[in-house]
C-alpha positions in Angstrom: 35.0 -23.6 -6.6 34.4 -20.9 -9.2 33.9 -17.6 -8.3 30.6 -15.7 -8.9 30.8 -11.9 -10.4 27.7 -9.6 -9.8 27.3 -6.6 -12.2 24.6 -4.1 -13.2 24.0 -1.8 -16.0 26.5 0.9 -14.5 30.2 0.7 -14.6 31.8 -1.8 -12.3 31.6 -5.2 -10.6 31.7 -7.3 -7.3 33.3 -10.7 -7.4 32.6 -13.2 -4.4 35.1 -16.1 -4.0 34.4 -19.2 -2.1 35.3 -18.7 1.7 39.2 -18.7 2.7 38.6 -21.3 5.5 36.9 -24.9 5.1 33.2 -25.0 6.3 32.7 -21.3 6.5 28.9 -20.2 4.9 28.7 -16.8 5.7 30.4 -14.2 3.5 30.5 -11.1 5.2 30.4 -7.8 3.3 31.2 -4.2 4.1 27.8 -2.4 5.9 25.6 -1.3 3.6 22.0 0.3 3.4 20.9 -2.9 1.7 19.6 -6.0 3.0 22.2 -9.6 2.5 20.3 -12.6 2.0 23.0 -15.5 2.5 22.6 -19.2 1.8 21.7 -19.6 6.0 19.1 -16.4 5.7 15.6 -17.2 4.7 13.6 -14.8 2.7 11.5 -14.9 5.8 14.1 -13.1 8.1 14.9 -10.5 5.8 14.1 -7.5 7.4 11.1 -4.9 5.9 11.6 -1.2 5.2 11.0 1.0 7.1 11.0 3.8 5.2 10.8 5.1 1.4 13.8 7.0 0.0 13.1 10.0 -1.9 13.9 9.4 -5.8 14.9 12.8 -6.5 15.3 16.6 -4.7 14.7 16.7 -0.6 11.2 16.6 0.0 10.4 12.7 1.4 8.7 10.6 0.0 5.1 9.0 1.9 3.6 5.7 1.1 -0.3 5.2 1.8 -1.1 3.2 4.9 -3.8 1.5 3.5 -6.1 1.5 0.1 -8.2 -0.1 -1.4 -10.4 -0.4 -4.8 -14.5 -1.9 -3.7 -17.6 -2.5 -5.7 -19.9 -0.1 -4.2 -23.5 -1.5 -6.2 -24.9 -4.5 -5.1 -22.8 -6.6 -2.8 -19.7 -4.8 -1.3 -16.8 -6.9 -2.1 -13.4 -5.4 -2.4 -11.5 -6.0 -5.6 -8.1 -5.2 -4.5 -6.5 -3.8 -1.0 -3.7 -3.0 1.8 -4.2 -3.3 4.9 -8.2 -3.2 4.3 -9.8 -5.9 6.6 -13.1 -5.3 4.8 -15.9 -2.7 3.7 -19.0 -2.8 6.1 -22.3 -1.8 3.9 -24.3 0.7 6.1 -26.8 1.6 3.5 -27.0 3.4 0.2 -23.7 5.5 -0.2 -22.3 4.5 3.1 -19.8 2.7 4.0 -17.3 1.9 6.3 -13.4 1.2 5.7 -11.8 -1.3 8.1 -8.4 -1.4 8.3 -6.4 -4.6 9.4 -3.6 -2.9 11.4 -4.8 -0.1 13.4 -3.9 3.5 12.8 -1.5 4.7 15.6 -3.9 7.7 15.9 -6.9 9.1 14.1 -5.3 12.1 12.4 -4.8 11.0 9.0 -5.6 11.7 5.5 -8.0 10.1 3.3 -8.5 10.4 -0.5 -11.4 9.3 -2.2 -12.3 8.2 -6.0 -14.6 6.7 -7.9 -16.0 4.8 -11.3 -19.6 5.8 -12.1 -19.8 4.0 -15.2 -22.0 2.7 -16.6 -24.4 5.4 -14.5 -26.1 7.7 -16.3 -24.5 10.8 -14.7 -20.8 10.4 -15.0 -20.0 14.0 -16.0 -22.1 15.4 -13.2 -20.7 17.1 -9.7 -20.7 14.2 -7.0 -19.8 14.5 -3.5 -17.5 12.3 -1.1 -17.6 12.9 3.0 -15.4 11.2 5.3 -16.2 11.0 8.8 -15.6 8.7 12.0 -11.9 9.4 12.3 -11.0 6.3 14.5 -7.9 4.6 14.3 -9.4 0.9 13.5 -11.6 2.6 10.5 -13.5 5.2 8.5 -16.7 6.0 7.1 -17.3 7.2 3.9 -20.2 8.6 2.4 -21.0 8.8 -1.8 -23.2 11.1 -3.2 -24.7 11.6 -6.8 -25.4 15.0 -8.9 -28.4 15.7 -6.8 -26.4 15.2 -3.2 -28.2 12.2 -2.3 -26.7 9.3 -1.1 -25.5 7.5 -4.1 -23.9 3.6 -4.3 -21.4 3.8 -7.3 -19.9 0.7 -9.1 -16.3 1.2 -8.0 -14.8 3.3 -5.2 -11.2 4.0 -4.4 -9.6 5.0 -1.3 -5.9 5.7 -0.3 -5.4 6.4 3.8 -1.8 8.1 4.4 -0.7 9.1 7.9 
């Protein structure tokens, strides 16, 4: 059996060679931080992350514990998500966020974003208020230039905890 040589674009390679002893399909490697997926490990069993390394300098790095990007005119419908069950539609400019996993508490941070066009006022000031803190959702309210409640084409939230 021919042997099969792993390289990247940095200096150096790993070979792996067929298994000393007859009817052996593990290869075993030194420990790493990595994950091995072996011919008898399905993609399946391959263990998540459980936490993001920092690409540069010491401060860590934290990954949002939901999002999501919803059509806020018309029908609610959201357009693309994590860990968003769905949007409930509790009137003009108000809306609540559920999440599919629950929060492990209510103390987290919510950022908020939206698309006005094609409305009319796109430069002017609008307003965002979050409120109802609980750990299975949140409620967001959308306001125009005039601080009434306003429904805007597309609206963007990011939930990090």
């Amino acid at each position: 059996m021919a042997n099969i040589v792993l390289s990247g674009n940095t200096s150096g390679a790993i070979t792996i060679a067929a298994p000393a002893e007859a009817g052996t399909n593990t290869l075993t490697l030194p420990a790493t931080t990595g994950t091995m997926i072996t011919s008898a490990t399905a993609a399946a069993d391959v263990p998540k992350p459980t936490a993001l390394s920092t690409a540069s300098g010491s401060a860590p790095s934290y990954s949002a514990r939901a999002w999501v990007n919803f059509n806020g005119n018309g029908t609610v419908a959201i357009r693309g998500s994590g860990n968003i069950s769905s949007i409930t539609d509790n009137g003009t400019g108000d809306y609540t966020v559920n999440f599919t996993t629950a929060m492990s508490d209510s103390n987290y941070a919510v950022t908020v974003g939206y698309d006005a066009s094609p409305s009319s006022d796109t430069r002017s000031t609008h307003t965002f208020d979050m409120y109802n803190f609980l750990t299975g959702s949140v409620r967001v309210l959308t306001s125009g230039a005039s601080i009434t409640a306003a429904d805007f084409p597309y609206v963007f939230l990011a939930i990090f905890r």
